[in-house]
C-alpha positions in Angstrom: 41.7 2.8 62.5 38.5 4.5 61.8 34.8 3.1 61.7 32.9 3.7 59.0 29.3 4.4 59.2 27.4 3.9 55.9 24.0 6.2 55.6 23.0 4.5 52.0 24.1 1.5 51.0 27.8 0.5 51.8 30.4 0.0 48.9 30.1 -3.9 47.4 33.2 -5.3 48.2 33.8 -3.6 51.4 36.2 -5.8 53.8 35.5 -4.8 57.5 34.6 -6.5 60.1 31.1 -6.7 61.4 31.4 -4.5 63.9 33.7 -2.0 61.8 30.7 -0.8 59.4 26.9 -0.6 59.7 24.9 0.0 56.5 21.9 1.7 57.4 20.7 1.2 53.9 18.9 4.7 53.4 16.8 4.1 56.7 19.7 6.6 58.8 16.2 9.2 59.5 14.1 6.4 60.3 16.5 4.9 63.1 17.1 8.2 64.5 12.9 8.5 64.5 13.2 5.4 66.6 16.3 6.4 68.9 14.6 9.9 69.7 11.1 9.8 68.0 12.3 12.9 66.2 13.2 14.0 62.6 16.0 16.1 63.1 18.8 16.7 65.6 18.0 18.6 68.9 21.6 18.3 69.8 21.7 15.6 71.9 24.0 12.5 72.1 21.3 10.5 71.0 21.3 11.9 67.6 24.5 10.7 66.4 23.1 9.4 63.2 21.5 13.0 61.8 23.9 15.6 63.9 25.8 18.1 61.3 29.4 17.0 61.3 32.6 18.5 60.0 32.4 17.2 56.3 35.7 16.2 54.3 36.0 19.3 52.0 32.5 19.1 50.7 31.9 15.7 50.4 29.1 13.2 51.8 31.8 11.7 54.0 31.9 13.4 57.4 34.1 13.0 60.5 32.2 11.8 63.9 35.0 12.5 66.7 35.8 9.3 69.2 34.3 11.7 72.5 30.7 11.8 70.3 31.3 8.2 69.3 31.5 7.2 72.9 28.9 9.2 73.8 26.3 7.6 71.5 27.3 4.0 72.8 26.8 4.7 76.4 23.4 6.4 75.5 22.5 3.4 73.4 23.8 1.0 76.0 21.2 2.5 78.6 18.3 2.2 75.9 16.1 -1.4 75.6 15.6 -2.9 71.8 12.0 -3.0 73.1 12.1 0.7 74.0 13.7 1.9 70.9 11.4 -0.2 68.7 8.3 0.9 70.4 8.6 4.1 68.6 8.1 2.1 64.8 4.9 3.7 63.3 5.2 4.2 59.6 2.4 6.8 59.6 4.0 9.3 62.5 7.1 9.2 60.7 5.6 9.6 57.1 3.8 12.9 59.4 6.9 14.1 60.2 8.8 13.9 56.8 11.4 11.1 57.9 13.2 10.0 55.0 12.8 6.3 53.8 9.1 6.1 55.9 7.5 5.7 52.7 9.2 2.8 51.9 9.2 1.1 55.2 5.2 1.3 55.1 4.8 -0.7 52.2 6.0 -3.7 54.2 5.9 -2.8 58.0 6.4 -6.4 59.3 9.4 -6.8 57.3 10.7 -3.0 57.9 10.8 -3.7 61.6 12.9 -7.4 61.5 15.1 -4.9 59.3 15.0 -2.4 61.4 15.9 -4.1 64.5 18.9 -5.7 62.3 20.2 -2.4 62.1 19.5 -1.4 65.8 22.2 -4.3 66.8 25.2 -3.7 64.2 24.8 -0.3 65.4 25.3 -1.3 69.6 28.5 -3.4 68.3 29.7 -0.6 66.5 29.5 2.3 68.8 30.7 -0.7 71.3 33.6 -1.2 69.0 34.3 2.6 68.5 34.4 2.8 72.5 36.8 0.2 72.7 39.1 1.2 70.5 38.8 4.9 70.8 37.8 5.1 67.1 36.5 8.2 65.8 33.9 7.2 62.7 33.6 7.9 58.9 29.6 8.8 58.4 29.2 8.2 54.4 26.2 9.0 52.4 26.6 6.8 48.8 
């Protein structure tokens, strides 16, 4: 059994568990701002969520390997919520071009509660992924 790891918004009518899928609901930039306070990938584990994987013949679906999976969860594991959310500023990520920081400005209060939401379905599924030695599906709707 794979993971699967939804960029945009998840299928309706999905049946996995809660700790089989996280819908980062077009926000995937703006949690990798917070888990690295970068844009882009600089290679490290902690960039799970932006990383160029091998794609499925061209398609948004891509194949995250259980080692990288792992990986991510032990790095996560050894990162605070506080510390990751301390790095929520709409306007340094609307400076650096993250995707989706437009839209989290209008409503920073909100984005945030969201935000941190997010931060825990994605510490039970990289958990989940470690404990099962899943490899992940990363989908972009």
């Amino acid at each position: 059994m794979e993971c699967r790891l939804y960029l945009e918004a998840a299928p309706r009518g999905t049946d996995y568990a809660p700790d089989e899928c996280v819908d980062l609901e077009h926000l995937w930039e703006v949690m990798n701002f917070l888990l690295t306070g970068k844009r882009e990938s600089d290679g490290s584990v902690a960039n799970l969520l932006v990383e160029d994987w091998p794609d499925f013949g061209g398609s948004e679906a891509a194949r995250i390997n259980a080692e990288a999976l792992s990986a991510f969860g032990n790095w996560l594991a050894g990162q605070t919520d506080d510390a990751i959310l301390s790095r929520f500023d709409p306007s340094a990520m609307i400076a650096s071009e993250v995707y989706g920081a437009s839209t989290i400005a209008f409503n920073p209060a909100s984005a945030r509660e969201n935000l941190a939401r997010i931060l825990t379905s994605l510490r039970a599924f990289a958990d989940r992924g470690a404990q099962i030695g899943s490899a992940a599906i990363r989908v972009i709707n």
